[in-house]
N, C-alpha and C positions, 0 to 999 in steps of 0.2 A: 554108811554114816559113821564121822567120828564121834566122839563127846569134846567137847572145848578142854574140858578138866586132864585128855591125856597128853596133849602139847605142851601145856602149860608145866615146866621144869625139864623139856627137853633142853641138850647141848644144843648150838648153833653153830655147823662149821661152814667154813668158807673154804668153797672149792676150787678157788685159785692158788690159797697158800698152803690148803692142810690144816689151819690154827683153829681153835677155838676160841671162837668169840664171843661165849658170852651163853644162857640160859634163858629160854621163855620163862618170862616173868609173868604178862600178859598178852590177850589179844586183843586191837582194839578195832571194833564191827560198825557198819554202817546202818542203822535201822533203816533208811528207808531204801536203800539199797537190797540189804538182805547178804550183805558181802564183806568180806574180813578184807579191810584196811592192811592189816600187817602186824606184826608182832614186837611187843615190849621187850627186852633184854636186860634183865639185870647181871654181874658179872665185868661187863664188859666195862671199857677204861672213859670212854669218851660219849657213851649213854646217858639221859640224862630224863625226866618224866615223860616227858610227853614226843619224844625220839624216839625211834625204832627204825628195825625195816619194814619198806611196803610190800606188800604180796608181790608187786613183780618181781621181787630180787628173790624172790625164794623157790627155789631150784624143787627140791621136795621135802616134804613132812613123811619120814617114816616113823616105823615103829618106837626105834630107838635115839633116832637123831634128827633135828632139821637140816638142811641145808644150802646157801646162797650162793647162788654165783658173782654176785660182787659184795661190798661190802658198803651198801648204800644206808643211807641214816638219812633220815627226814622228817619232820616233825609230821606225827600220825595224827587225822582228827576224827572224830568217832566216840564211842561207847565202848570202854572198857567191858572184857568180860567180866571181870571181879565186880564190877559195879550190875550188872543184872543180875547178878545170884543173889538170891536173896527176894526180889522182887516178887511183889505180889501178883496173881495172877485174879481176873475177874472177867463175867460176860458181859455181854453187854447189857444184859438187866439188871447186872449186878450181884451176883452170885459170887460166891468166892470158890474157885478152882487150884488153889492151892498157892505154891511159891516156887520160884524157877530155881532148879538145883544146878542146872548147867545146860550149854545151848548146845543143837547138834550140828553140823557142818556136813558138806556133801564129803565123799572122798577124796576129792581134788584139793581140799581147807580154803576153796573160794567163797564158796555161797554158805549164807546159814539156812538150814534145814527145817530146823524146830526148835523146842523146848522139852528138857526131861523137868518135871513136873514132882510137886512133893505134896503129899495132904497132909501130914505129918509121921510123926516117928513110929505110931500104930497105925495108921496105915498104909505104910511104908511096908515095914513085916507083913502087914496080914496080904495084901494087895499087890504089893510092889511101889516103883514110882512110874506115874504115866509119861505118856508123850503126846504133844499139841503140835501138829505139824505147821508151819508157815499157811499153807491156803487157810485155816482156823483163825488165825491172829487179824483180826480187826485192824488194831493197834497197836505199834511198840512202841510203848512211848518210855524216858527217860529213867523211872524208877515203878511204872506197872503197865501190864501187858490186858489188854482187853481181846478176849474172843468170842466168839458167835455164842450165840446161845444154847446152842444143842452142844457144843463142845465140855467132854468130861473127861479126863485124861484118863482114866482108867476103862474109857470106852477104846481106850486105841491102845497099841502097844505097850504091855508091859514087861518089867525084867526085873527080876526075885519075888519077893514074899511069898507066902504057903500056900497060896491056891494051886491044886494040878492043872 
C-alpha cells in the first residue's frame, strides 16, 4: 500500500524527451470506482485546474519520481484527493470514527485501498492513526465517508503512537 500524501509533490518525467514536466500537485479518484483517475500537475506550462494526466499515460510511480510515456493532458473528472482530507468519517448509526488524514492506494497507484484515519491529535500520540479498509466503507460520498458499524479504526492497522 501507498499513502496518496507520498506522490503528491513528486517530479513528472516524460520518457520520450527526458524533460520535466511538471509536479504532482494532486490526485484526482473515482468514488465509485475505487480508482485513481490520474494526476494534477502544477509546474507545468500548459496545465490548467482540472487537466492533468490519466493513469494510462503513467508509466510508473516510484519512490522518487513519476513517470509517462506520453505526454497526454485531458481534462480529469473525479474527487480530488486534497478535497477528501479532512473529511469526516461516521458509521452508519452515526458514530463519529474520526477524520480522513490520507487515502491509501494499492501498489500499482490504480485502485484506492483505504483510509488512514485520525481521532485527533491525542490520540493520534497515544494510539496512532487507524486505517478503514475499502470492504468497511458503506459510502464515499463527497465530503463524508460512512462505514459499518462495527468499524473502529484503531481496531485495524495502526502506525506510531506509544502503545507497544
Amino acid at each position: 500500500m501507498r499513502r496518496s500524501r507520498e506522490i503528491v509533490g513528486l517530479p513528472v518525467l516524460d520518457l520520450k524527451s527526458g524533460n520535466s514536466i511538471g509536479w504532482v500537485h494532486d490526485l484526482v479518484l473515482d468514488n465509485e470506482k475505487d480508482e485513481v483517475v490520474g494526476v494534477l500537475l502544477e509546474g507545468g506550462h500548459f496545465f490548467h485546474s482540472a487537466k492533468g494526466i490519466p493513469r494510462k499515460a503513467i508509466a510508473t510511480v516510484g519512490k522518487d519520481a513519476l513517470t509517462v510515456n506520453e505526454k497526454t493532458v485531458e481534462e480529469l473528472k473525479g474527487t480530488r484527493w486534497s478535497d477528501k482530507v479532512g473529511n469526516e468519517v461516521y458509521t452508519q448509526g452515526g458514530d463519529a470514527r474520526g477524520t480522513i488524514e490520507d487515502v491509501f492506494l494499492d501498489d500499482a497507484i490504480e485502485k484506492m485501498v483505504g483510509f488512514e484515519v485520525s481521532d485527533g491529535l491525542f490520540a493520534d500520540l497515544l494510539h496512532g492513526r487507524g486505517t478503514i479498509l475499502k470492504p468497511h466503507v458503506m459510502i464515499d460520498g463527497n465530503d463524508i465517508l460512512i462505514v459499518d458499524n462495527q468499524v473502529s479504526p484503531l481496531d485495524q492497522t495502526n502506525e506510531g503512537g506509544m502503545r507497544s
